[in-house]
C-alpha positions as CSV (number, residue, x, y, z in Angstrom):
1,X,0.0,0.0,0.0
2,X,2.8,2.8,0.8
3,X,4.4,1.7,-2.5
4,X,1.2,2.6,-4.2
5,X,1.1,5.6,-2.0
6,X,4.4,6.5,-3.1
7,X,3.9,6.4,-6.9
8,X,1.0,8.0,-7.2
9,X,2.6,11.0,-5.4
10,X,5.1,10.7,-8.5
11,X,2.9,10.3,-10.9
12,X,1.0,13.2,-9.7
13,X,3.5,15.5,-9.1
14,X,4.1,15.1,-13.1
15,X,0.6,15.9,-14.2
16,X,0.6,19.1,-16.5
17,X,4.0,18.9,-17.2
18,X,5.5,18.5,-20.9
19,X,8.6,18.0,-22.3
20,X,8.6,21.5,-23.6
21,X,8.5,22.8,-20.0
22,X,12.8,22.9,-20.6
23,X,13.4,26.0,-22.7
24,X,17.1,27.5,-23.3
25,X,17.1,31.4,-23.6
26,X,20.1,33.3,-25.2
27,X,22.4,33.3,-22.3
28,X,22.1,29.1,-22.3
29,X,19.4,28.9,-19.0
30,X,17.7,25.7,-18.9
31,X,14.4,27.1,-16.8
32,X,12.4,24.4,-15.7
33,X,8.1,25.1,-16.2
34,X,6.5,25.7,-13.0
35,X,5.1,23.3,-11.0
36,X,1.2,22.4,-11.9
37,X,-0.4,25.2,-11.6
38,X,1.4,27.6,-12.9
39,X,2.2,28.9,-16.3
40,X,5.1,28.0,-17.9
41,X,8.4,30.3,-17.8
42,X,8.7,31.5,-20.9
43,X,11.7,33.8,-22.5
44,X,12.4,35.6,-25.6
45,X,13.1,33.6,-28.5
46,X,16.5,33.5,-30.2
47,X,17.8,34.8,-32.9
48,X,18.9,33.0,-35.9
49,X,22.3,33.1,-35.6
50,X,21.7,32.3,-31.7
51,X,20.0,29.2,-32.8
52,X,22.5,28.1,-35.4
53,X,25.1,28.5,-33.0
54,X,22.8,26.4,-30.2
55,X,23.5,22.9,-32.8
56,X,20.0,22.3,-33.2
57,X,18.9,23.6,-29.5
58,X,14.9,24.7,-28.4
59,X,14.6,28.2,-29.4
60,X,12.7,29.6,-26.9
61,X,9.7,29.1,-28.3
62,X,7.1,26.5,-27.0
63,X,7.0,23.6,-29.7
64,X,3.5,22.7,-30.6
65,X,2.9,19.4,-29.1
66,X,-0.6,18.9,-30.0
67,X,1.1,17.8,-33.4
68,X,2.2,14.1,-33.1
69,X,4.7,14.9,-35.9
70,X,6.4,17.9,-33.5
71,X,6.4,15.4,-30.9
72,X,8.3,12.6,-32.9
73,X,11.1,15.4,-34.0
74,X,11.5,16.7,-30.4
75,X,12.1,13.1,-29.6
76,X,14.5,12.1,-32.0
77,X,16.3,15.8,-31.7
78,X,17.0,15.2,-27.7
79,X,17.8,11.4,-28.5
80,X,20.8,12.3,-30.8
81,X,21.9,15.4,-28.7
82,X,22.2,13.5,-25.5
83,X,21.9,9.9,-26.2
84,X,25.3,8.6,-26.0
85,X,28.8,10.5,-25.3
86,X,32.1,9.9,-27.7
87,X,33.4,6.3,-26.8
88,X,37.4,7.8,-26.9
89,X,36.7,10.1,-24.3
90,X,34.9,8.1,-22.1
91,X,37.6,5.0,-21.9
92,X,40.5,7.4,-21.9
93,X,39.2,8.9,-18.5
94,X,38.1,6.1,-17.0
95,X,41.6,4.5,-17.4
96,X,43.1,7.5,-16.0
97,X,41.0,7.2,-12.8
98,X,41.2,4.0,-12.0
99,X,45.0,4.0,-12.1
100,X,44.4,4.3,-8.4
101,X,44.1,0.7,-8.0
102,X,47.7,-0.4,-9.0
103,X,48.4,0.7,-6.2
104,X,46.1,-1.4,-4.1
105,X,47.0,-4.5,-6.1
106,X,51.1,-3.8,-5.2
107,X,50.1,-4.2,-2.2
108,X,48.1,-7.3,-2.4
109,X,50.7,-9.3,-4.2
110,X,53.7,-8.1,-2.2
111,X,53.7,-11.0,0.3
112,X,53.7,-13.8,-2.6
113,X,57.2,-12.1,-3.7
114,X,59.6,-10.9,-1.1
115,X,57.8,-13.4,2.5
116,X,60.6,-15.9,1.1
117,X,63.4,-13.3,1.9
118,X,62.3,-12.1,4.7
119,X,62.2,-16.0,6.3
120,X,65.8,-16.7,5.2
121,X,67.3,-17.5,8.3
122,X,70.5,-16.7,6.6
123,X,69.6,-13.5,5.3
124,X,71.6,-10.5,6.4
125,X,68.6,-8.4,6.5
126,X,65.6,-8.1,8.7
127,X,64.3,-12.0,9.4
128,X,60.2,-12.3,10.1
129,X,59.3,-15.2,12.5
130,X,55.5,-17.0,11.7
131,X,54.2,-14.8,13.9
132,X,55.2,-11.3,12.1
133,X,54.6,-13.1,8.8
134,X,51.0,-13.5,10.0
135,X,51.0,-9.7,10.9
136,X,52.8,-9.0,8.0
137,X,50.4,-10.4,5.7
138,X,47.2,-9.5,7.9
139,X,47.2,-5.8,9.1
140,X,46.9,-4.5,6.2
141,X,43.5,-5.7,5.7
142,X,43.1,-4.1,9.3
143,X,44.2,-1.1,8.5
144,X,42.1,-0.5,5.3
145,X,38.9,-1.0,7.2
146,X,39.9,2.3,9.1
147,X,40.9,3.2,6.0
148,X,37.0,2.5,4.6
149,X,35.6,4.4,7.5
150,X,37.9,7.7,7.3
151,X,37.9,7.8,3.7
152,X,34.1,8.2,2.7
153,X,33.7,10.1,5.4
154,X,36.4,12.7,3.8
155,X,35.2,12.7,0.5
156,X,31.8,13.7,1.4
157,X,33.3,16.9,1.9
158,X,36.2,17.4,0.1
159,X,35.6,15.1,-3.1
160,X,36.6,12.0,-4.6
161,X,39.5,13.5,-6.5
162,X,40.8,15.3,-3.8
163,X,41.0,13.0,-1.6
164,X,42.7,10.6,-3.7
165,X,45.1,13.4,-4.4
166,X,46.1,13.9,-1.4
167,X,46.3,9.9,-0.3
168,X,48.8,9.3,-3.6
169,X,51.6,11.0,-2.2
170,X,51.2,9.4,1.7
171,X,51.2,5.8,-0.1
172,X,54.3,6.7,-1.9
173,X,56.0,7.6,2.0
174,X,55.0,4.8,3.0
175,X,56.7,2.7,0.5
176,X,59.8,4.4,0.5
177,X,59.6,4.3,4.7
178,X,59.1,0.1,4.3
179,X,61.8,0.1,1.7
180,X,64.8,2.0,4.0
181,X,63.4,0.8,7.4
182,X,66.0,-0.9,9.5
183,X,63.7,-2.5,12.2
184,X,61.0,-5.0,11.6
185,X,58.0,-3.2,13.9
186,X,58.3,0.0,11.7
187,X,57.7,-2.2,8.6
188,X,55.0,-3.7,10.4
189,X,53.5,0.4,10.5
190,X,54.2,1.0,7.5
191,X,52.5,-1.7,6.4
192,X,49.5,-1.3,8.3
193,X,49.4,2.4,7.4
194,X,49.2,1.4,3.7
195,X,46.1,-0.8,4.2
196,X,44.8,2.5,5.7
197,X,45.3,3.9,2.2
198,X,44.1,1.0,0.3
199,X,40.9,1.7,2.5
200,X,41.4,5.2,1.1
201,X,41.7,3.9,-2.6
202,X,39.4,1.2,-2.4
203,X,36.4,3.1,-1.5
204,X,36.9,6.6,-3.3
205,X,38.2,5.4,-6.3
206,X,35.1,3.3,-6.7
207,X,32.7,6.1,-6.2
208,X,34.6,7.9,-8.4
209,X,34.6,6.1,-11.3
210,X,30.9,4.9,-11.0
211,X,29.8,8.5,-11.1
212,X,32.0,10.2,-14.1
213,X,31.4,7.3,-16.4
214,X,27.9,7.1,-18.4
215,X,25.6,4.7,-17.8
216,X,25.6,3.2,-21.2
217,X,29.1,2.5,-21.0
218,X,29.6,1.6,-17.1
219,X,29.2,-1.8,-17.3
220,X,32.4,-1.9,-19.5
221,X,34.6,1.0,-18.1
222,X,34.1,0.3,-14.0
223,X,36.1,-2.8,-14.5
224,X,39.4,-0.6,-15.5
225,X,39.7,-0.6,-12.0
226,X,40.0,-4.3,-11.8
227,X,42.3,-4.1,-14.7
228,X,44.7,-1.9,-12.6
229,X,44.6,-4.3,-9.7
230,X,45.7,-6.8,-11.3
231,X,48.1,-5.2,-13.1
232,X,49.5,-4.6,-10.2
233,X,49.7,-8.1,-9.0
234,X,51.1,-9.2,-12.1
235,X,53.8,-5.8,-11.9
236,X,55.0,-7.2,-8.2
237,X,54.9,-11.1,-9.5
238,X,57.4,-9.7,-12.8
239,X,59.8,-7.6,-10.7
240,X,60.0,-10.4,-8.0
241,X,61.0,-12.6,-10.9
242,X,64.5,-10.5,-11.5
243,X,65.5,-11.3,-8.1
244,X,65.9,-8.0,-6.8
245,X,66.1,-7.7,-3.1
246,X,62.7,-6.9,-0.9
247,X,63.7,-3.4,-0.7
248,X,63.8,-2.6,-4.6
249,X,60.9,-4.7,-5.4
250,X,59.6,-2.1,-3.2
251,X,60.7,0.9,-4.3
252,X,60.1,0.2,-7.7
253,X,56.5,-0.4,-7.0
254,X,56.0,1.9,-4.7
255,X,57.1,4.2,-7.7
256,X,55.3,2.8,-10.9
257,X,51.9,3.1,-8.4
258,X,51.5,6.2,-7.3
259,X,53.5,9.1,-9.4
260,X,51.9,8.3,-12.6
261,X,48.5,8.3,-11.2
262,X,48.9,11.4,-9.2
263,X,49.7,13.3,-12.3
264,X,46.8,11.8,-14.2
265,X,44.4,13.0,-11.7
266,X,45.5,16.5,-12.1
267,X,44.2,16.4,-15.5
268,X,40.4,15.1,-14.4
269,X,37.6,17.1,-12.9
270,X,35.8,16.6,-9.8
271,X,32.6,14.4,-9.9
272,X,30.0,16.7,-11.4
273,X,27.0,13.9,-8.8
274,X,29.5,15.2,-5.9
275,X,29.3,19.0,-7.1
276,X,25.4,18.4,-7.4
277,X,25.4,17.9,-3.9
278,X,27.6,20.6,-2.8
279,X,25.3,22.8,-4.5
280,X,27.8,23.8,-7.1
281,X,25.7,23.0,-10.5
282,X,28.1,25.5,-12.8
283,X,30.9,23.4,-11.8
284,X,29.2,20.1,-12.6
285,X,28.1,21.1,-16.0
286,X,31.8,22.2,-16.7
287,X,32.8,18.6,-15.5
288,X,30.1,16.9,-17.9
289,X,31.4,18.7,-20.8
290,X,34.8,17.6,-20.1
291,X,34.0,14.1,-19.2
292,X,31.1,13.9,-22.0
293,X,32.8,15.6,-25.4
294,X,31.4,19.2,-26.8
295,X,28.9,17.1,-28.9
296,X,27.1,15.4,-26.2
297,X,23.9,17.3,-24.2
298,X,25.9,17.6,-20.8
299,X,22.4,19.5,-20.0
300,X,19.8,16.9,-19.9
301,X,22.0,14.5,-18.4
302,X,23.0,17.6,-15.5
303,X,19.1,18.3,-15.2
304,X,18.6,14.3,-14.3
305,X,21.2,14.3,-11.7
306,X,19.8,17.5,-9.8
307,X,16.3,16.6,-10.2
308,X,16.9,12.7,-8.7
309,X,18.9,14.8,-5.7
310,X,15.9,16.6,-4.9
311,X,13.8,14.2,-5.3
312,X,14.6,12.6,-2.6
313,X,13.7,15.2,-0.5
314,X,16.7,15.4,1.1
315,X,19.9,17.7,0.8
316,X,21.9,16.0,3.6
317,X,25.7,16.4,3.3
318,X,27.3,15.4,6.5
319,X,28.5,11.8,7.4
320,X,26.0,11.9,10.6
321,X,23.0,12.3,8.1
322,X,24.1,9.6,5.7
323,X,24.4,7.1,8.7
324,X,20.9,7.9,9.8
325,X,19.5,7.7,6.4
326,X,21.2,4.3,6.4
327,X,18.6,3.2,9.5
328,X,15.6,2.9,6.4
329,X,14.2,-0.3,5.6
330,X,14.8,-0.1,1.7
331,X,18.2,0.9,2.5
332,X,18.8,-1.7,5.2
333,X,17.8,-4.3,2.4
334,X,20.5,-2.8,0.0
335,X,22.7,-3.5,2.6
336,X,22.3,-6.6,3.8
337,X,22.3,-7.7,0.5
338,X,25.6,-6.2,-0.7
339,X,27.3,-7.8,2.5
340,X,26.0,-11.8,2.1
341,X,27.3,-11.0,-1.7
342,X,30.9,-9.7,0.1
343,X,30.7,-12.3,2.4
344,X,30.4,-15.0,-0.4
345,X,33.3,-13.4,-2.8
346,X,35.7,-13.3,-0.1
347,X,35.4,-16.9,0.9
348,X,35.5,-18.0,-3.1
349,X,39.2,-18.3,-2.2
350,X,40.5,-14.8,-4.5
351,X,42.6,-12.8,-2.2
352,X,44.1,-16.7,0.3
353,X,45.1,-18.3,-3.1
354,X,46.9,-15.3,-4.2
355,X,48.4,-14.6,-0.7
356,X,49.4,-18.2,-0.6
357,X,50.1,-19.3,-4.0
358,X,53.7,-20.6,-3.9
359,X,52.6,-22.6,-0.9
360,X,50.0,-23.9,-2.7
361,X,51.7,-25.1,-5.2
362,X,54.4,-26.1,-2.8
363,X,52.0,-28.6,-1.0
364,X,50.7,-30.0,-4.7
365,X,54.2,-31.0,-5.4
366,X,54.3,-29.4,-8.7
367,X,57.4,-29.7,-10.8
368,X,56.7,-26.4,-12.0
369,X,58.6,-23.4,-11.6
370,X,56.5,-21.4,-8.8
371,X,57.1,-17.5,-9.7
372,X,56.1,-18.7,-13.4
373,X,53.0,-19.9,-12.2
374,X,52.2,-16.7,-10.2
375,X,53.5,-14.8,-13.8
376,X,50.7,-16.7,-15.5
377,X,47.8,-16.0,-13.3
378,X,48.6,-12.8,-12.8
379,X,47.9,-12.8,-16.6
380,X,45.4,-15.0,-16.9
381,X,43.6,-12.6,-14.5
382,X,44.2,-9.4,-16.5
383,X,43.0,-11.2,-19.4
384,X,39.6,-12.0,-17.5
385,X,39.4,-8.3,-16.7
386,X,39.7,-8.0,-20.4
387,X,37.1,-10.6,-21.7
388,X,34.4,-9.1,-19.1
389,X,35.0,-5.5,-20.3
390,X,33.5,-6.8,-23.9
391,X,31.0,-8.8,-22.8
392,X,29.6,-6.7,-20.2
393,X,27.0,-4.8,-21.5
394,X,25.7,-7.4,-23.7
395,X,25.3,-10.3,-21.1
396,X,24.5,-7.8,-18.0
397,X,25.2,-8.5,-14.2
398,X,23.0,-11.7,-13.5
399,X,24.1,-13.6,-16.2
400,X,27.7,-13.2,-15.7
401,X,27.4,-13.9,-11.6
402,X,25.8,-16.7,-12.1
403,X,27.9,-18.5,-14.8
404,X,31.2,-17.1,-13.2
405,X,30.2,-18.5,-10.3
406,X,29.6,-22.2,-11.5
407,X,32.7,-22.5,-13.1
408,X,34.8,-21.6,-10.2
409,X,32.9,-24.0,-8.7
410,X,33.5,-26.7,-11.2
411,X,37.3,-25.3,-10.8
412,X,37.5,-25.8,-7.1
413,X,35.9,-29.0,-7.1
414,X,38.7,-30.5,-9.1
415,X,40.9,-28.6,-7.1
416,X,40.3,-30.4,-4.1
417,X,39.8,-33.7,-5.9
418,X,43.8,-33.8,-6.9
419,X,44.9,-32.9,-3.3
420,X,41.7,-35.5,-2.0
421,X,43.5,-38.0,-4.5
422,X,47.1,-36.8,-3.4
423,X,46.3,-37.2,0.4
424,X,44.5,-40.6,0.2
425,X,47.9,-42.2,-1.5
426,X,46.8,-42.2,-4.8
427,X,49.5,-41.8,-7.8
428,X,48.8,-38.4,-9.0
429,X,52.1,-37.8,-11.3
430,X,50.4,-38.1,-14.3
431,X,48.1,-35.0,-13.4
432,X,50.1,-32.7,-11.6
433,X,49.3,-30.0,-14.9
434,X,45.8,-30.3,-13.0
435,X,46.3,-27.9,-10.3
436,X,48.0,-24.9,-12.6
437,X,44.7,-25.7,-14.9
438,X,42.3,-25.7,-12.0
439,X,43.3,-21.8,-11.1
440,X,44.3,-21.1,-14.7
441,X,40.4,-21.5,-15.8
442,X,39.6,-20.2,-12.1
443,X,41.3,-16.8,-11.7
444,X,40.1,-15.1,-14.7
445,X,35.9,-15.6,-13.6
446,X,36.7,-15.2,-10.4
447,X,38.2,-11.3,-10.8
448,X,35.2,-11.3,-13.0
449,X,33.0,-12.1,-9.6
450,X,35.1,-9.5,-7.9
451,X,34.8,-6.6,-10.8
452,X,30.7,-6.9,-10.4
453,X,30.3,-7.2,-6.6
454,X,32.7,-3.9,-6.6
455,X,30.1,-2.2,-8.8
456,X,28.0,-2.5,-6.8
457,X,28.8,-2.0,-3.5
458,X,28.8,1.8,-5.5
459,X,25.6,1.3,-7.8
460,X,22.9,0.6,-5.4
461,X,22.6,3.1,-3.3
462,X,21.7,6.4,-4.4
463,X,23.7,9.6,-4.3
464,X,22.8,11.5,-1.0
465,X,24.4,7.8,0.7
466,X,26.6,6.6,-1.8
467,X,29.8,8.2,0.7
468,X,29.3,6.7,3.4
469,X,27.7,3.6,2.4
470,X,30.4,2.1,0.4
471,X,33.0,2.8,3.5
472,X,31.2,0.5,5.2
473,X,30.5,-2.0,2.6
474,X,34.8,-1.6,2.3
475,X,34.9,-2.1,5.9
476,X,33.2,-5.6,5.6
477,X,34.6,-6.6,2.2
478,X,38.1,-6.0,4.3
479,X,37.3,-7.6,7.2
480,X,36.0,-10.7,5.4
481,X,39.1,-10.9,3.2
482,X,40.9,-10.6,6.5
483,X,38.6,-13.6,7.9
484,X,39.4,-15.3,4.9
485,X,43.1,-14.9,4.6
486,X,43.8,-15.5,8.5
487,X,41.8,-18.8,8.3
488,X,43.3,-20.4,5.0
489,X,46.2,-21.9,7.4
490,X,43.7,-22.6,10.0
491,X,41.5,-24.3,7.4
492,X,44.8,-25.6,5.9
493,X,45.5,-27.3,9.5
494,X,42.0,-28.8,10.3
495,X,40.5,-29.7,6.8
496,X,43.3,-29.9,4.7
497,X,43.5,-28.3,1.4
498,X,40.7,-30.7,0.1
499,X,38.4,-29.3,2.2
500,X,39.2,-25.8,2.3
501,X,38.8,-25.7,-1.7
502,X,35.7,-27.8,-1.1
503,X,34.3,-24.7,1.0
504,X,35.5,-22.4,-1.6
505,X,33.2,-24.4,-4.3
506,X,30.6,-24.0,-1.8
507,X,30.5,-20.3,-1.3
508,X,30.2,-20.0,-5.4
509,X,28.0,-22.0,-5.5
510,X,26.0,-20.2,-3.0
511,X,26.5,-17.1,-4.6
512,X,24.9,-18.6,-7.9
513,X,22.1,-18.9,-5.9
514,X,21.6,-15.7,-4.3
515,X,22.0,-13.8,-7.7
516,X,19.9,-16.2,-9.7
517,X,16.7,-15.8,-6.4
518,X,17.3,-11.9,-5.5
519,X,19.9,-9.9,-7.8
520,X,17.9,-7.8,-10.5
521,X,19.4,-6.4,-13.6
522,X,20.8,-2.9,-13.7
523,X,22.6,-3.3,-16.9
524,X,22.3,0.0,-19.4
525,X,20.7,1.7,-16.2
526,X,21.6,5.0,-14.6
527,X,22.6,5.2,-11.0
528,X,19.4,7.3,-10.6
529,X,17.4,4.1,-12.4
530,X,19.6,1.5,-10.3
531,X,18.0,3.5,-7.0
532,X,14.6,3.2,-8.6
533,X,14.8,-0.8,-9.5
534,X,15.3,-1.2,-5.8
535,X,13.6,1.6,-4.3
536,X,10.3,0.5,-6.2
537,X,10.9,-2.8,-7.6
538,X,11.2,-1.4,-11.2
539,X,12.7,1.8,-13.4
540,X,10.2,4.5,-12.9
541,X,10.2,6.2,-16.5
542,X,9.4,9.8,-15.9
543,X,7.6,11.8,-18.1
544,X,10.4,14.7,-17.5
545,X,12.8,14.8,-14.7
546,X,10.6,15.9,-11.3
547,X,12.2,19.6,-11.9
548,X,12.2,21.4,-8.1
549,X,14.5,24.6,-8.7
550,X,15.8,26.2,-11.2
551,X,19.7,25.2,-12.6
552,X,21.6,28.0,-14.4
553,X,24.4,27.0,-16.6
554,X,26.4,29.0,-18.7
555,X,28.9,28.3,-21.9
């Protein structure tokens, strides 16, 4: 009944309105018609030259839409103005701002590499025993839940761009501090201060992204950011590879990570959702134009975001506020939701089988050379990066969880089978390729998995939460892969490695099920569509935007 409530307040807030109540005067004002009511605003009409210059703009004058044929041309004139922006411009700044996340995926594969120097008993060097390997290894993931909670917290007010400019040249510190450090608890800081900024990244690069890229293309461009990540990985695996020592795998990552990227976010505007809500609407329509290309209608597109804004009746800013908006039932849903999803992606083995990949092999008794392995993973998952970029938009969300899902299952199952085989006494040297080919076909849908879980933990909720509401998604997507990386020795111990893939196979396959019952599809959609296929159960197709004030742009 309150749903019904609800709509029909929608609906009849529209009645009256037309899609001529959006008029553009000389000075390039886009002057929403007055609420029912009231006459339209109306200003003088253009000149010719005005018009000409305008690329086919409204004149000023009313159109006639008595006339189906005026109707049909107003469609098909704001359908090629604002239906798609240039394709070049919207990869090449999408690449540039996920960047961010080489960083984060230096620091996830760092272990793999230099953990056997540091436990060389005969090293010169600092020497970790098991228990500051387990620190090593863990507190980052501690860290970046803090990291989660401080970071969306700061870019409420200063920005997504901002903040990441200013985190960039703290993780570089840090790097250089764990590269010179002479004592082993001051690597153990640094370390757990650069999970703090991988809490940082990992939340306000995500936001980030998901609101400069258009929705027709988000589906393939979000995943840039897995694309860095695991470039990353695979940047660590090849420099480990040379046999440099600890310290200049270190500083060349540290390096490669976070110089380039700070200079490419110098070149990239703020988010023009985030200016929205700051109240600074010239500034947004600026960003559009930049992000968008001269061609596109940055207007209409502007107009949506402000009007969704204010149609949720809100304007709250502040951290506090978003938390309390966070205590309604529709958004308590999205939540809950987001974290059984995080819960099940974590313990689908992703982050304990990189962590502990040379062991891994170690314990199949591979003949193999291990950092060649690693080399090929790290490529394999790249590549999956790659595949799901182009397929993205034409399969959509559910289709892709689900199937992704099943055949790391399939992968894990045969997993465990060779170490079940390997354990019971069983002659397993004609298969020892099968473990390499288990996580060979297993890495690259399993990033995939990851890649569409991240989106969204940013998609679903709507922009006046969005801040704060991925931090503490981040905090529980860190603290399970801090759960799940602590217990893969545990697990190890107890169930041996048969039985930890075998609970691996069972979280996919859990997931498959939780996608295929409750997981709609928001492929195509806008983030202010996304809100209402959850909000409402479907995409509410307005008429016109729900217009509340006036937005004043100018060229």
């Amino acid at each position: 009944m309150g749903l019904e409530t609800e709509m029909s307040k929608i609906e009849g807030s529209l009645q009256g309105h037309v899609n001529s109540a959006f008029v553009t005067t000389s000075g390039d004002e886009v002057t929403p018609a007055a609420l029912e009511g009231r006459e339209p605003v109306t200003t003088s009409p253009q000149t010719g030259k005005e018009a000409a210059r305008a690329g086919g703009k409204t004149s000023g004058v009313r159109a006639d839409h008595s006339k189906p044929e005026a109707k049909d041309a107003d469609l098909k004139k704001n359908k090629g103005q604002g239906s798609s922006p240039p394709l070049r411009n919207q990869v090449a700044y999408a690449a540039l701002a996920a960047m961010t996340h080489a960083a984060i995926g230096t620091m996830l594969g760092l272990p793999g590499v230099i953990l056997p120097q540091l436990t060389d008993p005969t090293s010169h060097d600092l020497f970790l025993n098991t228990s500051q390997v387990a620190l090593f290894g863990s507190l980052i993931h501690v860290g970046a839940m803090a990291g989660s909670l401080v970071g969306g917290g700061l870019s409420v007010y200063l920005g997504q761009r901002v903040t990441l400019l200013i985190v960039m040249p703290f993780c570089l510190v840090l790097w250089l501090g764990m590269a010179f450090t002479s004592t082993v608890w001051i690597l153990q800081l640094m370390r757990a201060l650069l999970g703090v900024v991988q809490g940082f990244i990992g939340t306000t690069a995500g936001n980030y992204l998901v609101e400069i890229t258009h929705s027709s293309l988000r589906g393939c461009l979000i995943p840039f950011l897995d694309i860095w990540r695991q470039f990353g990985i695979l940047l660590v695996y090849a420099v480990g590879s040379f046999h440099l020592t600890w310290r200049e795998v270190m500083l060349v990552c540290g390096c490669v990570s976070t110089v380039p990227t700070f200079i490419a976010l110098l070149f990239l505007p703020n988010s023009p959702r985030w200016l929205v809500t700051r109240g600074r609407e010239q500034e947004a329509y600026k960003a559009l134009v930049f992000l968008r290309g001269p061609q596109y209608n940055s207007k209409i597109e502007l107009q949506s975001v402000v009007d969704h804004f204010q149609e949720e009746a809100t304007k709250k800013k502040s951290a506090m506020e978003q938390l309390r908006q966070m205590g309604e039932p529709n958004i308590l849903y999205r939540l809950t939701f987001i974290i059984i999803l995080t819960v099940f992606l974590q313990f689908t083995g992703n982050i304990p089988i990189v962590t502990y990949s040379i062991p891994i092999f170690q314990a199949a008794n591979s003949s193999m050379n291990s950092y060649g392995c690693l080399v090929s993973i790290a490529c394999l998952r790249v590549a999956g990066i790659l595949v799901y970029m182009l397929v993205a938009e034409r399969l959509g969300r559910r289709v892709l969880v689900i199937t992704s899902s099943l055949i790391c299952t399939v992968s894990l199952l045969l997993l465990g089978v060779y170490f079940f085989l390997q354990s019971s006494g069983t002659d397993v040297s004609a298969i020892t390729w099968l473990p390499l080919f288990s996580l060979l076909v297993y890495m690259p849908f399993v990033v995939i998995l990851e890649s569409i879980i991240s989106i969204m933990r940013s998609e679903v909720f709507s922009n006046s939460i969005r801040a704060m509401a991925v931090s503490l998604m981040s905090v529980v997507f860190f603290l399970t892969m801090f759960l799940s990386t602590q217990l893969f020795p545990i697990m190890t111990e107890t169930m041996m490695e048969q039985g930890v893939f075998w609970t691996y196979a069972l979280s996919c396959l859990l997931m498959a099920l939780t996608t295929a019952v409750l997981l709609p599809e928001t492929r195509g959609l806008t983030l202010e569509e996304v809100d209402h296929v959850f909000k409402y159960g479907k995409k509410v197709v307005l008429p016109i935007p729900c217009v509340y004030d006036k937005v004043r742009i100018s060229e």
